[in-house]
Biopython code that builds the backbone (N, CA, C, O; Angstrom):
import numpy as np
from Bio.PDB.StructureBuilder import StructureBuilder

atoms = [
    (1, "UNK", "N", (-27.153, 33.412, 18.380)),
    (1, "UNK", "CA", (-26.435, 33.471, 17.124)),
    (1, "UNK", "C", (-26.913, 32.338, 16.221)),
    (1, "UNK", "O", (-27.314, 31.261, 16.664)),
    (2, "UNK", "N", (-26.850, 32.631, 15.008)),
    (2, "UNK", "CA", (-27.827, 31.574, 14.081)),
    (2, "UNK", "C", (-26.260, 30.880, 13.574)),
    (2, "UNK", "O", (-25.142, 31.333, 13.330)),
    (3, "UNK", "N", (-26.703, 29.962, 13.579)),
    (3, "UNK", "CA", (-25.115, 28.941, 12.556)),
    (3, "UNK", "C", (-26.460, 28.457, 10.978)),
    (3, "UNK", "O", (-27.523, 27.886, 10.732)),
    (4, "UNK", "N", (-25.303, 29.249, 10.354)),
    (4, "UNK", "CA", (-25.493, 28.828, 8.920)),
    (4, "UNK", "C", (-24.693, 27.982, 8.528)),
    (4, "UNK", "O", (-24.110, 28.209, 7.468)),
    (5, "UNK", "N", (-24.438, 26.842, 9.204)),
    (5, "UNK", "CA", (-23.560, 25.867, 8.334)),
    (5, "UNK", "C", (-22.014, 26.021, 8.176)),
    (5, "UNK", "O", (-21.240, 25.195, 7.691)),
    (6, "UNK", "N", (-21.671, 27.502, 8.790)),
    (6, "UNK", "CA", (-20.538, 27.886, 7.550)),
    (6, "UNK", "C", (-19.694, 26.891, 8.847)),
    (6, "UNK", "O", (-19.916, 26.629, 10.029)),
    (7, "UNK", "N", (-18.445, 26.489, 7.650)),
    (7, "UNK", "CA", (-17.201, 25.731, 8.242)),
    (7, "UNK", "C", (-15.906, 26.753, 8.283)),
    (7, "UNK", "O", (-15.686, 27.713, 7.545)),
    (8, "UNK", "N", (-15.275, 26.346, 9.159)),
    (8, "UNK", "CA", (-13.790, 27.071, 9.726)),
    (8, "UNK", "C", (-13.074, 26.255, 8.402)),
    (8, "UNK", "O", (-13.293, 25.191, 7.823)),
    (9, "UNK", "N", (-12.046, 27.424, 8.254)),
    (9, "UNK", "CA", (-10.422, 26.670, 7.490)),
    (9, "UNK", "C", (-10.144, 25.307, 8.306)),
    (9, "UNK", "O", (-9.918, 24.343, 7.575)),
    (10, "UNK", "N", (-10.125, 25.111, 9.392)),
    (10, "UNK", "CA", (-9.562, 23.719, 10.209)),
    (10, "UNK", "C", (-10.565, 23.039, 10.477)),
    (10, "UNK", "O", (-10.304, 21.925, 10.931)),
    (11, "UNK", "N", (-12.318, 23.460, 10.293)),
    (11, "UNK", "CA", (-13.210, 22.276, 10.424)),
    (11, "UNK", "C", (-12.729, 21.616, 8.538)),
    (11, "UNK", "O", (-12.620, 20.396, 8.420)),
    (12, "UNK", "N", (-12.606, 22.078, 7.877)),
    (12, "UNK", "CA", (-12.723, 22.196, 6.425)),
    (12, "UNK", "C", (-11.392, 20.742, 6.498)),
    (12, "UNK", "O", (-11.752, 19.598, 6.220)),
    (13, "UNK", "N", (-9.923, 21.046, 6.899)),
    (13, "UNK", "CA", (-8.821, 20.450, 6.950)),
    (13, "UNK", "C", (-9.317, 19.040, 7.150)),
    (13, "UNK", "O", (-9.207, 18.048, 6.430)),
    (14, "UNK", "N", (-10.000, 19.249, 8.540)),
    (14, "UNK", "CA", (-10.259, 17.880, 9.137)),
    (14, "UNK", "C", (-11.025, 16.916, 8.531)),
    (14, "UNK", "O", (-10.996, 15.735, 8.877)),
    (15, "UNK", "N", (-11.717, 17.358, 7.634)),
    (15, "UNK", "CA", (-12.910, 16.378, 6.645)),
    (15, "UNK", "C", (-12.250, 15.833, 6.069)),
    (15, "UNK", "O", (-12.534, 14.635, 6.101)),
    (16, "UNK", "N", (-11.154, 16.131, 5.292)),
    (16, "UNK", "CA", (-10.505, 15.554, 4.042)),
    (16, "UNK", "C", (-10.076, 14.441, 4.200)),
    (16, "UNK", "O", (-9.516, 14.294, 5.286)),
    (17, "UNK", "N", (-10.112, 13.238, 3.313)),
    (17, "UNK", "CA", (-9.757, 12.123, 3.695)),
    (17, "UNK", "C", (-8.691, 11.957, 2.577)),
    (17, "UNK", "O", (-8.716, 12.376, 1.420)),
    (18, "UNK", "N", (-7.853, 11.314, 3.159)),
    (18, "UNK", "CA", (-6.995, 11.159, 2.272)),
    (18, "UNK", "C", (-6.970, 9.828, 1.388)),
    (18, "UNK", "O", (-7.469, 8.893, 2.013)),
    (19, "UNK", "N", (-6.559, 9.502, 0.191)),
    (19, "UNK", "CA", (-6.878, 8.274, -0.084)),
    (19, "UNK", "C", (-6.057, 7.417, 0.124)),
    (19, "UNK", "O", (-4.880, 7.719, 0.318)),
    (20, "UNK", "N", (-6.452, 6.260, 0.131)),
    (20, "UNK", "CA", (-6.408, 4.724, 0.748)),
    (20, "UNK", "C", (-5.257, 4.067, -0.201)),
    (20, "UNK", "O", (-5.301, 3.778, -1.397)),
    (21, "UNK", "N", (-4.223, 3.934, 0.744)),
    (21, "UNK", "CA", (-2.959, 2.522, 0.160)),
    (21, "UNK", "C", (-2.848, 1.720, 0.892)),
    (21, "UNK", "O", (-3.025, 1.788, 2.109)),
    (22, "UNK", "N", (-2.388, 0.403, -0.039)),
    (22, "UNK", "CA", (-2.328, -0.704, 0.613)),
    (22, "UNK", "C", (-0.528, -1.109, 0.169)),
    (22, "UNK", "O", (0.263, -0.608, -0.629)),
    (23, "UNK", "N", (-0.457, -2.081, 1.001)),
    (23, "UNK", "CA", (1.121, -1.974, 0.851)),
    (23, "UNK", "C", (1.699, -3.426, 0.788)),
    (23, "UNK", "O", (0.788, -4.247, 0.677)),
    (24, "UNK", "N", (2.703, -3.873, 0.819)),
    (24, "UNK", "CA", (2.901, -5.575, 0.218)),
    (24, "UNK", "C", (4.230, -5.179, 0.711)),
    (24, "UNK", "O", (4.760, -4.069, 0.735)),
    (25, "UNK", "N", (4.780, -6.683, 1.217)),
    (25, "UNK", "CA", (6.380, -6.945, 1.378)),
    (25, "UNK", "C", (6.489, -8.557, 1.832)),
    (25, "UNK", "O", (5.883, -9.183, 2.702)),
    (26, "UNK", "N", (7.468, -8.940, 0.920)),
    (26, "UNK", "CA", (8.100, -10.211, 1.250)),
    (26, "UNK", "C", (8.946, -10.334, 1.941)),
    (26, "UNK", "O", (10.043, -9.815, 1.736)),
    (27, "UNK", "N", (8.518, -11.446, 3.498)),
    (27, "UNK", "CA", (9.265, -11.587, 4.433)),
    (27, "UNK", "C", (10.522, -12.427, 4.588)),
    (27, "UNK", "O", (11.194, -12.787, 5.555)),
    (28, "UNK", "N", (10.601, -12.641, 3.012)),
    (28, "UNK", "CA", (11.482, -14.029, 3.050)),
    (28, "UNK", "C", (12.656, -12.557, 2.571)),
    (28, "UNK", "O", (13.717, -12.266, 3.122)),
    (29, "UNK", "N", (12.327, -12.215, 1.990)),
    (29, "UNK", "CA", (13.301, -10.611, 1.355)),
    (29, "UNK", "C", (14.568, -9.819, 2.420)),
    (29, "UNK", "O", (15.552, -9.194, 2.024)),
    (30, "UNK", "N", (14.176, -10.077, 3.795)),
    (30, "UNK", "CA", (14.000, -9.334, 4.857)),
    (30, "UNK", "C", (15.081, -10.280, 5.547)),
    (30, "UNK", "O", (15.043, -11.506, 5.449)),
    (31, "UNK", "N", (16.080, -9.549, 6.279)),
    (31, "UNK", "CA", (16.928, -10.755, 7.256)),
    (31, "UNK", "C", (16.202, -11.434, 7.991)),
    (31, "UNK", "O", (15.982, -12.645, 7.966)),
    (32, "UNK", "N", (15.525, -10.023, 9.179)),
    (32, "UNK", "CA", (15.133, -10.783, 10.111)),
    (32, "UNK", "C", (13.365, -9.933, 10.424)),
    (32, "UNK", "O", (12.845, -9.066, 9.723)),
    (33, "UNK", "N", (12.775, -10.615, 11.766)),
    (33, "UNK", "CA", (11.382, -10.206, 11.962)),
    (33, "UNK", "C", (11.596, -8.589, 12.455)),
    (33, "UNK", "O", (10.613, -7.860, 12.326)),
    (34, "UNK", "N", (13.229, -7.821, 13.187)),
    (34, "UNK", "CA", (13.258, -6.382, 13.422)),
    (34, "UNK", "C", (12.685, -5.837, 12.089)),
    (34, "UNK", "O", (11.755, -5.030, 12.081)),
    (35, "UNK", "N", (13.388, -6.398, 10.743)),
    (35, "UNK", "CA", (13.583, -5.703, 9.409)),
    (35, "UNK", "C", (12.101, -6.196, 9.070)),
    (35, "UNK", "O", (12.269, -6.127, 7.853)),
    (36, "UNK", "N", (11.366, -6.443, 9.137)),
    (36, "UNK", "CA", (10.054, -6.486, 8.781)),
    (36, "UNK", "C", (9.226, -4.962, 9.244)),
    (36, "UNK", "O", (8.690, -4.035, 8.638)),
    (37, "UNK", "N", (9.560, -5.441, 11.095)),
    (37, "UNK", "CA", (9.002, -4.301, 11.217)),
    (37, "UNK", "C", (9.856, -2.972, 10.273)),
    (37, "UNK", "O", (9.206, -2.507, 9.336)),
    (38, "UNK", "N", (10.766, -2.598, 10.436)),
    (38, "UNK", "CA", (11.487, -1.233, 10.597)),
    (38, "UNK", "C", (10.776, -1.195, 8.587)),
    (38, "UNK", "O", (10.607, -0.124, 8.004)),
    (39, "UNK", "N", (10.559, -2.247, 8.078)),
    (39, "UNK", "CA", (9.921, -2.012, 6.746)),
    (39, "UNK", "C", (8.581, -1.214, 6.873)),
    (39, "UNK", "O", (8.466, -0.120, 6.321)),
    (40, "UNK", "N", (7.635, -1.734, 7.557)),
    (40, "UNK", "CA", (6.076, -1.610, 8.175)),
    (40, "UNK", "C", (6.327, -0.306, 8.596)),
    (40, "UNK", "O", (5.493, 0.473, 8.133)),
    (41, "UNK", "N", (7.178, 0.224, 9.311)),
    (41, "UNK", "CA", (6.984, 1.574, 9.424)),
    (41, "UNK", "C", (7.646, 2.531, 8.686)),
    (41, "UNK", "O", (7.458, 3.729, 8.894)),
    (42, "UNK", "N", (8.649, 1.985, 7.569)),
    (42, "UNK", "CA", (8.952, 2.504, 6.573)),
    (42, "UNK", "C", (7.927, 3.255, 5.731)),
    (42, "UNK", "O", (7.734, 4.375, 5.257)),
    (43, "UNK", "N", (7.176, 1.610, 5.817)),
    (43, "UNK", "CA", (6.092, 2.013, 4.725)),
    (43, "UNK", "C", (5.193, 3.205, 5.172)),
    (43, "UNK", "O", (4.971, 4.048, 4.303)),
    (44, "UNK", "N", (4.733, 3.365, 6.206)),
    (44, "UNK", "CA", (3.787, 3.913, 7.506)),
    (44, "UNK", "C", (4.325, 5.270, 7.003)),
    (44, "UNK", "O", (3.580, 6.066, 6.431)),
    (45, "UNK", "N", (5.584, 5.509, 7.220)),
    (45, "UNK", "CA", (6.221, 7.123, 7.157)),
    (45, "UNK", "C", (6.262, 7.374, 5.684)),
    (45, "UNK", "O", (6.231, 8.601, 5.787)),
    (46, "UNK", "N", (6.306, 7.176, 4.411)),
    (46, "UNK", "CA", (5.973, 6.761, 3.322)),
    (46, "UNK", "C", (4.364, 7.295, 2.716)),
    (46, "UNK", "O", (3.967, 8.106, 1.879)),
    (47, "UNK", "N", (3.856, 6.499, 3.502)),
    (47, "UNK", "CA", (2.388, 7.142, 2.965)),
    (47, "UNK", "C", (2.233, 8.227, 3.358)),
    (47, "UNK", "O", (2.018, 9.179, 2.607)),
    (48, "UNK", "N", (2.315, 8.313, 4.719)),
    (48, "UNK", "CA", (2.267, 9.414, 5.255)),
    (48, "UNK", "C", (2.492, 11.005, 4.766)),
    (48, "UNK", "O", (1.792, 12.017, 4.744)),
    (49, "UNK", "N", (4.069, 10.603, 4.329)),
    (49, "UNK", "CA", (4.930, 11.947, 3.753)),
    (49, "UNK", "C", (4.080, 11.981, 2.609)),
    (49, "UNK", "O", (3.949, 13.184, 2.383)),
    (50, "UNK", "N", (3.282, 11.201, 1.568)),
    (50, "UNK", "CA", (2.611, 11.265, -0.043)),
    (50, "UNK", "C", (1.200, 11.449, 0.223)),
    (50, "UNK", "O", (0.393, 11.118, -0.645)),
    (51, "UNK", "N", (0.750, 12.010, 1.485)),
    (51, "UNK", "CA", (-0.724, 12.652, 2.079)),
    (51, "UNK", "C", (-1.201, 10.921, 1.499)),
    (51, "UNK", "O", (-1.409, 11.038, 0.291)),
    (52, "UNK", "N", (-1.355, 9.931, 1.787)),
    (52, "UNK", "CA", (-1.872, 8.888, 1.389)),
    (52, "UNK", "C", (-2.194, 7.545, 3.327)),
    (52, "UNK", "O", (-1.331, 7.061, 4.060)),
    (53, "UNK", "N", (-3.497, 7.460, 3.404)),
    (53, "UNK", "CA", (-4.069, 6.624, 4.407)),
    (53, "UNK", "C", (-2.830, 4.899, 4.300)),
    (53, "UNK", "O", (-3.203, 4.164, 3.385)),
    (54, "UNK", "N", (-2.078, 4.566, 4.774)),
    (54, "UNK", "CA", (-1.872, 3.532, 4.938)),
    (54, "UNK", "C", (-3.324, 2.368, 5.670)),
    (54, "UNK", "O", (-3.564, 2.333, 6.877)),
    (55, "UNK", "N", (-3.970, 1.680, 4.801)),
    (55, "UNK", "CA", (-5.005, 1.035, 5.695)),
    (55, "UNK", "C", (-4.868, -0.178, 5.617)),
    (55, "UNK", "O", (-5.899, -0.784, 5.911)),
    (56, "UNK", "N", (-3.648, -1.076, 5.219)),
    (56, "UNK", "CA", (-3.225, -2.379, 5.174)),
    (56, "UNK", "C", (-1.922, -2.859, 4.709)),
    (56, "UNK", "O", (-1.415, -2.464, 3.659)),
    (57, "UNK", "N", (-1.390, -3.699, 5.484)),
    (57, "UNK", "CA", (0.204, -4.138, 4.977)),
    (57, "UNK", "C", (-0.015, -5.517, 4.749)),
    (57, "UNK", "O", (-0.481, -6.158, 5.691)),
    (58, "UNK", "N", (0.223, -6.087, 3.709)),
    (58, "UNK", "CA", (-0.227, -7.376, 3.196)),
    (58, "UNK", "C", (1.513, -7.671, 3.248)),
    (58, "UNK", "O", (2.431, -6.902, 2.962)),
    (59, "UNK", "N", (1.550, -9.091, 3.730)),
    (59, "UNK", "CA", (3.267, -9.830, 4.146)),
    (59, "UNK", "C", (2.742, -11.479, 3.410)),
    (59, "UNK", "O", (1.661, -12.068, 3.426)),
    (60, "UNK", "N", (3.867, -11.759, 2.908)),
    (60, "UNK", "CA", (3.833, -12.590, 1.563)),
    (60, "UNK", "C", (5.044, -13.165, 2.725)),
    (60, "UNK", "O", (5.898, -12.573, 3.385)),
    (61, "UNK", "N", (4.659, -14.569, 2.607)),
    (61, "UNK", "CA", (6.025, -15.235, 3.591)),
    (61, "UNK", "C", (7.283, -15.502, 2.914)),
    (61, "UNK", "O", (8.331, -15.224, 3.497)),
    (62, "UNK", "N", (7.298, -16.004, 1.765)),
    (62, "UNK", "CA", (8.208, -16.390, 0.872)),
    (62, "UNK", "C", (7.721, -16.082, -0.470)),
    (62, "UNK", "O", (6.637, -15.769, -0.962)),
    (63, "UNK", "N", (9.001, -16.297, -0.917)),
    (63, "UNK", "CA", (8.516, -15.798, -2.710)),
    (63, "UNK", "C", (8.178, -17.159, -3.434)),
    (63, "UNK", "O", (7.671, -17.081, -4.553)),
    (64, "UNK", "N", (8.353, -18.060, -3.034)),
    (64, "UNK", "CA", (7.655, -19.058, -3.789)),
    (64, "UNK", "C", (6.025, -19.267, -3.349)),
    (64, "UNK", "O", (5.330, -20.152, -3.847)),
    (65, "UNK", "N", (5.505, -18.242, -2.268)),
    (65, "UNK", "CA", (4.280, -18.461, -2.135)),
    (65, "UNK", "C", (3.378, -17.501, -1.926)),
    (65, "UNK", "O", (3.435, -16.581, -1.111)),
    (66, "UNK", "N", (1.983, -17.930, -3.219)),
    (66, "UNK", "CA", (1.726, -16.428, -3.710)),
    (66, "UNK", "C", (0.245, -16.429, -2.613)),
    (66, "UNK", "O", (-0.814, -16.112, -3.155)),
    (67, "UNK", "N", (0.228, -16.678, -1.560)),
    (67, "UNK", "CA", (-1.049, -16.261, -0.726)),
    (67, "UNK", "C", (-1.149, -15.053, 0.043)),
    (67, "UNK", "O", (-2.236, -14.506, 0.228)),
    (68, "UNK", "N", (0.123, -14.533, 0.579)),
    (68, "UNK", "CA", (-0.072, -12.898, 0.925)),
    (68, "UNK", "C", (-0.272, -12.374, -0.432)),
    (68, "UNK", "O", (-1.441, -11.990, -0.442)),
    (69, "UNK", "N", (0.371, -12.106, -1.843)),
    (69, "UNK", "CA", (0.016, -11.642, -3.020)),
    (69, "UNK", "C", (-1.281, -11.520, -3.952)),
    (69, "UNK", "O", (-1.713, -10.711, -4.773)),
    (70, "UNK", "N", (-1.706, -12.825, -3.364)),
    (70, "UNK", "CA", (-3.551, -13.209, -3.655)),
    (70, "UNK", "C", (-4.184, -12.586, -2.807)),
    (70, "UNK", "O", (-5.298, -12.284, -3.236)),
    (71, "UNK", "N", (-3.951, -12.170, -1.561)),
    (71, "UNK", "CA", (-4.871, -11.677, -0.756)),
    (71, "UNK", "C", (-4.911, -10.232, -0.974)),
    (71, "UNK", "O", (-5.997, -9.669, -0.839)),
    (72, "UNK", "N", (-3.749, -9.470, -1.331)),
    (72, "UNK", "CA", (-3.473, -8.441, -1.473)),
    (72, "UNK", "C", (-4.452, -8.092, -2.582)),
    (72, "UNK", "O", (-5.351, -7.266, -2.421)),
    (73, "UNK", "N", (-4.212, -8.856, -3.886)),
    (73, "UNK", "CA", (-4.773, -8.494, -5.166)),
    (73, "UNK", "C", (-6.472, -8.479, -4.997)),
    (73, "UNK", "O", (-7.121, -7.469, -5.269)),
    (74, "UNK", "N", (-7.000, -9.540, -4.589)),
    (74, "UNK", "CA", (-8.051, -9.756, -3.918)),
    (74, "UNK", "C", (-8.315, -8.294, -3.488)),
    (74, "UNK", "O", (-8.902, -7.658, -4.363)),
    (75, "UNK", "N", (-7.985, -7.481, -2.174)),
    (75, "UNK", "CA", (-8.608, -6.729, -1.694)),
    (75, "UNK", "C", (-8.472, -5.146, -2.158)),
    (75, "UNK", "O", (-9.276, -4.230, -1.987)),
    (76, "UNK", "N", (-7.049, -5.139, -2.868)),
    (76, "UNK", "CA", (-7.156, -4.348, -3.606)),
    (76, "UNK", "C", (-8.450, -3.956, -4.565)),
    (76, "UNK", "O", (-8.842, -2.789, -4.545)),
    (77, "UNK", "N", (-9.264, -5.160, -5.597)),
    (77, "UNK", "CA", (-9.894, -5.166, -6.416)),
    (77, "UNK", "C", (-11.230, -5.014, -5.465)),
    (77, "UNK", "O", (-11.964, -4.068, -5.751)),
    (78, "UNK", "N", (-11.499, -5.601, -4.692)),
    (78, "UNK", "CA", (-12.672, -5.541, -3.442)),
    (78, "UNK", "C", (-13.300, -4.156, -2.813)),
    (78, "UNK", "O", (-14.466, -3.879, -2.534)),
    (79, "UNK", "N", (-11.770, -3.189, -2.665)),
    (79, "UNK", "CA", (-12.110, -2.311, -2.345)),
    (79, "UNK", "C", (-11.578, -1.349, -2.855)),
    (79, "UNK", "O", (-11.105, -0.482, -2.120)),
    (80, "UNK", "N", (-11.501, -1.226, -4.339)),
    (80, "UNK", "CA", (-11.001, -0.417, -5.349)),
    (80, "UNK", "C", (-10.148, 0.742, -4.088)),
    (80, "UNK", "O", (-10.431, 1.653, -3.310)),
    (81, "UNK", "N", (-8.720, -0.228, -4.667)),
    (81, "UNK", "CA", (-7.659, 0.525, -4.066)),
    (81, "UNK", "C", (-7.142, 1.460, -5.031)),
    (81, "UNK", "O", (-7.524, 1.163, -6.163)),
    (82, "UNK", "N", (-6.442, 2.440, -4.993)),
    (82, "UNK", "CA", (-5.610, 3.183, -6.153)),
    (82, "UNK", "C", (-4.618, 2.828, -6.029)),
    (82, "UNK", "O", (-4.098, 2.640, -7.128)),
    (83, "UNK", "N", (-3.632, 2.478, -4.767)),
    (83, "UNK", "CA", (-2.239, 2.966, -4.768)),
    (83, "UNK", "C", (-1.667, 1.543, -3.451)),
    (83, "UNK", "O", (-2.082, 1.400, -2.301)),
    (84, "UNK", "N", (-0.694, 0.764, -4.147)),
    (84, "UNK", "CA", (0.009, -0.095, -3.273)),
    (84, "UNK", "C", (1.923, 0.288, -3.430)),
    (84, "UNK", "O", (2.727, 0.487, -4.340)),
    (85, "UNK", "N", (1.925, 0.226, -2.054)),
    (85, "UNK", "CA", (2.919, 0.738, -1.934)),
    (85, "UNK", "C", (4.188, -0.629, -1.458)),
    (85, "UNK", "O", (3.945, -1.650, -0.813)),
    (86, "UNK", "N", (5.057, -0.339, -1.837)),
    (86, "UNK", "CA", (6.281, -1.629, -1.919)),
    (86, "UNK", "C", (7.494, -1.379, -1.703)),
    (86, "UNK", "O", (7.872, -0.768, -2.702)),
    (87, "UNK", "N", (8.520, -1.508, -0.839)),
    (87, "UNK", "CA", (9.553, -1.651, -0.422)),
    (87, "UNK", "C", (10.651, -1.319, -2.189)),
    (87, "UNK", "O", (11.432, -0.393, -2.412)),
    (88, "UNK", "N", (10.352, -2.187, -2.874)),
    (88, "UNK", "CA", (11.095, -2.005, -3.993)),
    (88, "UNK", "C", (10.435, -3.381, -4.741)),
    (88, "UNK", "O", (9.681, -4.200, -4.214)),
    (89, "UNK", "N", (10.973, -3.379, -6.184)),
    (89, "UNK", "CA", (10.261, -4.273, -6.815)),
    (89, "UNK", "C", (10.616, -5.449, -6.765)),
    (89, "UNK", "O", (9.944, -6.336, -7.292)),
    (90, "UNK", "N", (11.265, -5.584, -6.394)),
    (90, "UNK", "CA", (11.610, -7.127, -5.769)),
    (90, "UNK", "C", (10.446, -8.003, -5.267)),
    (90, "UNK", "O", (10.023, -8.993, -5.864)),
    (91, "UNK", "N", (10.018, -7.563, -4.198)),
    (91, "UNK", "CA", (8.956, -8.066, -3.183)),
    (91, "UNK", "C", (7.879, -8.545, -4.085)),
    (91, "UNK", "O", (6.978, -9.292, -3.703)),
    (92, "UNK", "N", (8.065, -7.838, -5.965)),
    (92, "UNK", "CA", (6.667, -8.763, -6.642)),
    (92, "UNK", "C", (7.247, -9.771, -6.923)),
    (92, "UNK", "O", (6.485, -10.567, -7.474)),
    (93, "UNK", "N", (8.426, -10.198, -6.790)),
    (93, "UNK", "CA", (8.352, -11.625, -7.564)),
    (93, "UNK", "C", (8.236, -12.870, -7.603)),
    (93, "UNK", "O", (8.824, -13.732, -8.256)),
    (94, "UNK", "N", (6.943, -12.925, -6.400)),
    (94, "UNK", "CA", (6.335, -14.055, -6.654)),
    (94, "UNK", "C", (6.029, -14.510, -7.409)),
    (94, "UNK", "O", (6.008, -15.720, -7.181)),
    (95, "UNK", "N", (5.649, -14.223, -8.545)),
    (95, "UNK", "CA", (4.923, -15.057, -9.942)),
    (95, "UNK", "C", (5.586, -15.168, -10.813)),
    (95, "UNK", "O", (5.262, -15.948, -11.708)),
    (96, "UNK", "N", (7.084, -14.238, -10.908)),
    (96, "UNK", "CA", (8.056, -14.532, -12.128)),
    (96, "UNK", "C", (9.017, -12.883, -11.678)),
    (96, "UNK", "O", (9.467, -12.336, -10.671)),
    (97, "UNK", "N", (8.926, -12.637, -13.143)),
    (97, "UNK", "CA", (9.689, -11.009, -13.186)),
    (97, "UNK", "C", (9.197, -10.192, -12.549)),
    (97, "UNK", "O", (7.977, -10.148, -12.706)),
    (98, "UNK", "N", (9.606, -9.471, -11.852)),
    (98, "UNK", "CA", (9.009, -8.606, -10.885)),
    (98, "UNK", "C", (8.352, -7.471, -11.495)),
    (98, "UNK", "O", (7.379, -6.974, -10.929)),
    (99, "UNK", "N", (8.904, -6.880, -12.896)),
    (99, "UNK", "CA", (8.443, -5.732, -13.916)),
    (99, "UNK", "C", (7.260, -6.253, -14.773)),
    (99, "UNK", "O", (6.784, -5.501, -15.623)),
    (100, "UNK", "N", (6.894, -7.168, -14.643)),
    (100, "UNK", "CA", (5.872, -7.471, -15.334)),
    (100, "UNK", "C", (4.755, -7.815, -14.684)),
    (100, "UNK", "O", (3.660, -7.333, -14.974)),
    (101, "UNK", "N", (4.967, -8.811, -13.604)),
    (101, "UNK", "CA", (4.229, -8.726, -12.522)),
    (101, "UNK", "C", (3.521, -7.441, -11.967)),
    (101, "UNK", "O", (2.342, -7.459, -11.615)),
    (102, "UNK", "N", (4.330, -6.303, -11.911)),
    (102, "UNK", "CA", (4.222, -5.050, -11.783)),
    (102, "UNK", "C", (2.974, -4.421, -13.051)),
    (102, "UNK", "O", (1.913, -3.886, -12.729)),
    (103, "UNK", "N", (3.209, -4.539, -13.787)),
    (103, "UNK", "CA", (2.427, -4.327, -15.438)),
    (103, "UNK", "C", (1.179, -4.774, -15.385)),
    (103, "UNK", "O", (0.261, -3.971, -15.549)),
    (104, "UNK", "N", (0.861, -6.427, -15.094)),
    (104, "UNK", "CA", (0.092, -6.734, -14.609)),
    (104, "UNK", "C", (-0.833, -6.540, -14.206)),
    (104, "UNK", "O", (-1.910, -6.529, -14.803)),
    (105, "UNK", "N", (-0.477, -6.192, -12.281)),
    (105, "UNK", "CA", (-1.371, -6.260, -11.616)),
    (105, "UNK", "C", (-1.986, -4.663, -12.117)),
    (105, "UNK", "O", (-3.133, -4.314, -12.400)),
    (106, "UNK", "N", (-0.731, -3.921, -12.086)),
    (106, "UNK", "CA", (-1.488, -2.329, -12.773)),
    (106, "UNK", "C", (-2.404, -2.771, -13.870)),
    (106, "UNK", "O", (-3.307, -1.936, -13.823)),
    (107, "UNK", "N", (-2.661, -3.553, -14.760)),
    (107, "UNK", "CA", (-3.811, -3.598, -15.571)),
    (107, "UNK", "C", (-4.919, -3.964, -15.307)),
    (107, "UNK", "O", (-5.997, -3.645, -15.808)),
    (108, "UNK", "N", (-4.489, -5.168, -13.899)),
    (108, "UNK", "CA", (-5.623, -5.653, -13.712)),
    (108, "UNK", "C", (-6.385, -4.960, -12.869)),
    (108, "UNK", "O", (-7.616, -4.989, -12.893)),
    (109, "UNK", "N", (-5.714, -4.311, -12.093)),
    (109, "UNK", "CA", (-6.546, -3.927, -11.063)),
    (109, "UNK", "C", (-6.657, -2.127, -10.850)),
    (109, "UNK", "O", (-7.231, -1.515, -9.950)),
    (110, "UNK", "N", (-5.864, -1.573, -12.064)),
    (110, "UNK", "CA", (-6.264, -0.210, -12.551)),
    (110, "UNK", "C", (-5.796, 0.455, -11.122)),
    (110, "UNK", "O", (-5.870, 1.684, -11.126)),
    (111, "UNK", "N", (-5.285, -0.194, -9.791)),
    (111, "UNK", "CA", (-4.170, 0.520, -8.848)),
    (111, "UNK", "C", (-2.334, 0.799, -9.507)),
    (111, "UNK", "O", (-1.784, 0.321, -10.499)),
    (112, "UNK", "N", (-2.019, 1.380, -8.866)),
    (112, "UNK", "CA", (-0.800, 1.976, -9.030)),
    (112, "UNK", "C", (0.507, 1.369, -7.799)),
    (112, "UNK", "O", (0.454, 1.397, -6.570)),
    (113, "UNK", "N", (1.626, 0.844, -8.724)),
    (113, "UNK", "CA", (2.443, 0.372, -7.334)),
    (113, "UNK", "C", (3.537, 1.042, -7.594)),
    (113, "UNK", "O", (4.169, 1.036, -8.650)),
    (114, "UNK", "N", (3.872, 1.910, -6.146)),
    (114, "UNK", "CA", (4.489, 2.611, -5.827)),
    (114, "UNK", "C", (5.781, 1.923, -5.311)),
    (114, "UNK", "O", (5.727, 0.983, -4.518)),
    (115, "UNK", "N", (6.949, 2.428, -5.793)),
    (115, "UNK", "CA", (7.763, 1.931, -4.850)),
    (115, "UNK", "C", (8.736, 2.733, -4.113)),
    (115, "UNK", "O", (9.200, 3.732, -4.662)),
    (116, "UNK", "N", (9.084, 2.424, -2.981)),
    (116, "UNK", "CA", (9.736, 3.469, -1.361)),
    (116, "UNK", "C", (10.698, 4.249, -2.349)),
    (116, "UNK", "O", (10.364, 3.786, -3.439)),
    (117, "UNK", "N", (11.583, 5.059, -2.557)),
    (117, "UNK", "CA", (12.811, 5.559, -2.569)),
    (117, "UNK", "C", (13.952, 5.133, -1.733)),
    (117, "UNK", "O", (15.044, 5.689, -1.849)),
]
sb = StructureBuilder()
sb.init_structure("model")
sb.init_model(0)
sb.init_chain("A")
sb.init_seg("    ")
for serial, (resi, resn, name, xyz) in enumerate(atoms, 1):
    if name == "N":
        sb.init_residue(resn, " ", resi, " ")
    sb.init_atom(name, np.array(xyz, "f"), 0.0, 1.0, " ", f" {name:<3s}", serial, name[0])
structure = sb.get_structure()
């Protein structure tokens, strides 16, 4: 039998990649290290349900300190992310207002921040 290439409906499914989010949460936000996790897989079930790759959870220790937020922005721009996903908008306000912060980074970095329901 000769194979011409052709692909099945489910070889076809399996190629598709879905695209790539990255996700942010402040741990200082959070009671405790359970509620971190049960966030992390918040987020996890989240992308999931929006056909979207979870491929990084960036954790910001406190809100007075913007080095999980730098790293985030950083790799976002590194690896032209589209879509960061966030607990709620709170978790931006490391740098001031959280809605502007929000404005922001969407300009700067031409990704989109999503936030949970």
């Amino acid at each position: 039998m000769t194979d011409y290439g052709l692909r099945t409906p489910t070889d076809r499914r399996e190629q598709v990649e879905l695209p790539r989010a990255y996700a942010y949460l402040c741990e200082d936000l959070l009671v405790c290290r359970s509620e971190v996790n049960r966030t992390k897989e918040r987020l996890a079930r989240f992308a999931a349900s929006s056909n979207l790759e979870l491929a990084a959870v960036f954790v910001g220790q406190d809100t007075r300190s913007t080095a999980g937020f730098g790293r985030l922005f950083e790799a976002v721009v590194r690896d032209e992310v589209k879509v960061v996903l966030v607990p709620s908008v709170l978790h931006l306000m490391v740098l001031g207002s959280p809605r502007r912060i929000k404005e922001y980074f969407e300009a700067a970095t031409e990704a989109r921040i999503i936030t949970m329901p």
